[in-house]
LUMRO-540942 format. One record per residue (C-alpha): x, y, z. Coordinates in steps of 0.02 Angstrom, whole numbers, plus 50000, padded with zeros to 5 digits. Example, Ala and Ser with C-alpha at 12.3 -4.5 7.8 and 13.67 -1.06 7.14 Angstrom:
2
atom x: 50615&y: 49775&z: 50390
atom x: 50684&y: 49947&z: 50357
! end
This chain:
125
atom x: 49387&y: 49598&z: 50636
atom x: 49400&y: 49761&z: 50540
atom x: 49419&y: 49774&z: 50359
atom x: 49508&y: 49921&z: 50306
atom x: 49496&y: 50011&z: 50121
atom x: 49622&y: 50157&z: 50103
atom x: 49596&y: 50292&z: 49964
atom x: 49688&y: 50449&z: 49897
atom x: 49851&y: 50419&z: 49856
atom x: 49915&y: 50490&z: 49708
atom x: 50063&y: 50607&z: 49619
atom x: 50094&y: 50771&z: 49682
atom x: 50211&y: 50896&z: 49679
atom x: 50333&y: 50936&z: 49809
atom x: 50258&y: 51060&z: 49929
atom x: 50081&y: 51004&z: 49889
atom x: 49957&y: 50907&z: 49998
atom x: 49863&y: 50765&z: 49975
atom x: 49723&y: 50681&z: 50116
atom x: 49702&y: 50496&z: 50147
atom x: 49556&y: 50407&z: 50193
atom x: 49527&y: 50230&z: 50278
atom x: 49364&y: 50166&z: 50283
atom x: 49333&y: 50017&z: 50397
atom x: 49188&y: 49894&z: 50403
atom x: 49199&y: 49807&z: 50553
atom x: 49096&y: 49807&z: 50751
atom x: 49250&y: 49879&z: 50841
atom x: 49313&y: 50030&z: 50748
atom x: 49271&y: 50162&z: 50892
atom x: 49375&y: 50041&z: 51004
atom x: 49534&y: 50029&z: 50904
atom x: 49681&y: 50145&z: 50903
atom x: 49733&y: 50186&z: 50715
atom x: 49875&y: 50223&z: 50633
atom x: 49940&y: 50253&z: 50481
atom x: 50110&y: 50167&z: 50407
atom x: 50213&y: 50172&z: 50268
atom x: 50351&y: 50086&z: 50192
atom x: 50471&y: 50158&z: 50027
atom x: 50554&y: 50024&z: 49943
atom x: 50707&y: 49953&z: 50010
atom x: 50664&y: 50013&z: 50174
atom x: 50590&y: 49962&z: 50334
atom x: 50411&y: 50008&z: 50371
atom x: 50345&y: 50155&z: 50471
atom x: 50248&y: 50197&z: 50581
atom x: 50194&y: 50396&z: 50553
atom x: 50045&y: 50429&z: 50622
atom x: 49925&y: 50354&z: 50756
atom x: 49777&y: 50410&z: 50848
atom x: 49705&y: 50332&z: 51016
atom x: 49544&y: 50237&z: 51015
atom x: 49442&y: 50375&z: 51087
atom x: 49529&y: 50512&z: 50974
atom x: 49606&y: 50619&z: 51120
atom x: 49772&y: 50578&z: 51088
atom x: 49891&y: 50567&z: 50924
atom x: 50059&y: 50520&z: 50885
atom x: 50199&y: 50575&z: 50736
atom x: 50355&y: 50526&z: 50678
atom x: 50491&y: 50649&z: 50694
atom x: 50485&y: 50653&z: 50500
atom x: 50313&y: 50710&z: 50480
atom x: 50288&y: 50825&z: 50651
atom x: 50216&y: 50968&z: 50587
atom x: 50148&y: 50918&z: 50420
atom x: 50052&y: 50769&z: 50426
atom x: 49882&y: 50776&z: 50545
atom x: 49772&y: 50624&z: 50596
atom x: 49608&y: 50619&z: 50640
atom x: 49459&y: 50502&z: 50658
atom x: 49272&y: 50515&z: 50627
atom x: 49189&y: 50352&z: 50737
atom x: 49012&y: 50361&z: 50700
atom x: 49098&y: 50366&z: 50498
atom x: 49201&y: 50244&z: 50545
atom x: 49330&y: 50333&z: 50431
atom x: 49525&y: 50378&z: 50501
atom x: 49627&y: 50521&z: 50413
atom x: 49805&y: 50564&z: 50369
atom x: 49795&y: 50758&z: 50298
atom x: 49970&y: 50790&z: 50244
atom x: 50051&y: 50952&z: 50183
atom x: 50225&y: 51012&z: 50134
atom x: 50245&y: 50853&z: 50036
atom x: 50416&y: 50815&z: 50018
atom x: 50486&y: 50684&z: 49904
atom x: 50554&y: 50595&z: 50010
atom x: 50387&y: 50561&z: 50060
atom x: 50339&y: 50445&z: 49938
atom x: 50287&y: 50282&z: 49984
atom x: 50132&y: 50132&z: 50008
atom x: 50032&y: 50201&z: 50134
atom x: 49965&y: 50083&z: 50232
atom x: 49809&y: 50104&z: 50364
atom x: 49795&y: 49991&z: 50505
atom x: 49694&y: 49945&z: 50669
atom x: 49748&y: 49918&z: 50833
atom x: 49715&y: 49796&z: 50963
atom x: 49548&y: 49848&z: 51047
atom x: 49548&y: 49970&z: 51175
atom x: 49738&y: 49983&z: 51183
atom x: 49821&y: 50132&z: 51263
atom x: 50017&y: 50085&z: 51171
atom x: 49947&y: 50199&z: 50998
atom x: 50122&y: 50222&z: 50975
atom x: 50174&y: 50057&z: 50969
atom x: 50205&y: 49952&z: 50831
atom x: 50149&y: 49794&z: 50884
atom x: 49983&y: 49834&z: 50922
atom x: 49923&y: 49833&z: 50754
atom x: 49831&y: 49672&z: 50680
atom x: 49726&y: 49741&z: 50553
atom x: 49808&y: 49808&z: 50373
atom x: 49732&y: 49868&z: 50215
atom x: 49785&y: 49864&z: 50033
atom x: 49895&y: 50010&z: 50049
atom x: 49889&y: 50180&z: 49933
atom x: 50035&y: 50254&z: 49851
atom x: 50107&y: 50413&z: 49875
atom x: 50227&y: 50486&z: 49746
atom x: 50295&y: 50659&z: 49781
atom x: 50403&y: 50731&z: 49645
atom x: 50524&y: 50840&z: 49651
! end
């Protein structure tokens, strides 16, 4: 079971960047895909970004192709979201969370059992 501890979130200005870490504590971190979620209020949540278990392979939402980039450092156990061009529309909780281990289905929602606190993201305009 991972435990998962997300960190800088914050206010920014449109067009600005912020990066978001995840630490986990946990055995299987190098086994699980991550990914990255968020939800605005009064809206559905997302998932953004993802990132296979062995690192190779990475996934984006339409509305952050291009801007947002994940990445993962195992022997850390530590998962990023870098993301640029903030927009405000943007702004939400970020949430990290771990997938099932060893799953190939990154991209898929329902993979993912293991959620931390969540960090928010304001982007103003």
């Amino acid at each position: 079971q991972e435990q998962l501890v997300e960190s800088g979130g914050g206010l920014v200005q449109a067009g600005g960047s912020l990066r978001l870490s995840c630490a986990a504590s946990g055995r299987t971190f190098s086994v699980n895909p991550m990914g990255w979620f968020r939800q605005a209020p009064g809206q559905e949540r997302e998932l953004v970004a993802a990132i296979s278990w062995r690192g190779a392979s990475t996934f984006y939402a339409d509305s952050v192709k291009g801007r947002f980039t994940i990445s993962r450092d195992n022997p850390k156990t530590t998962v990023y979201l870098q993301m640029n061009s903030l927009k405000p529309e943007d702004t939400a909780v970020y949430y990290c969370a771990a997938g099932r281990g060893y799953s190939a289905r990154y991209s898929n929602e329902r993979i993912y059992e293991e959620w931390g606190q969540g960090t928010q993201v304001t982007v103003s305009s």
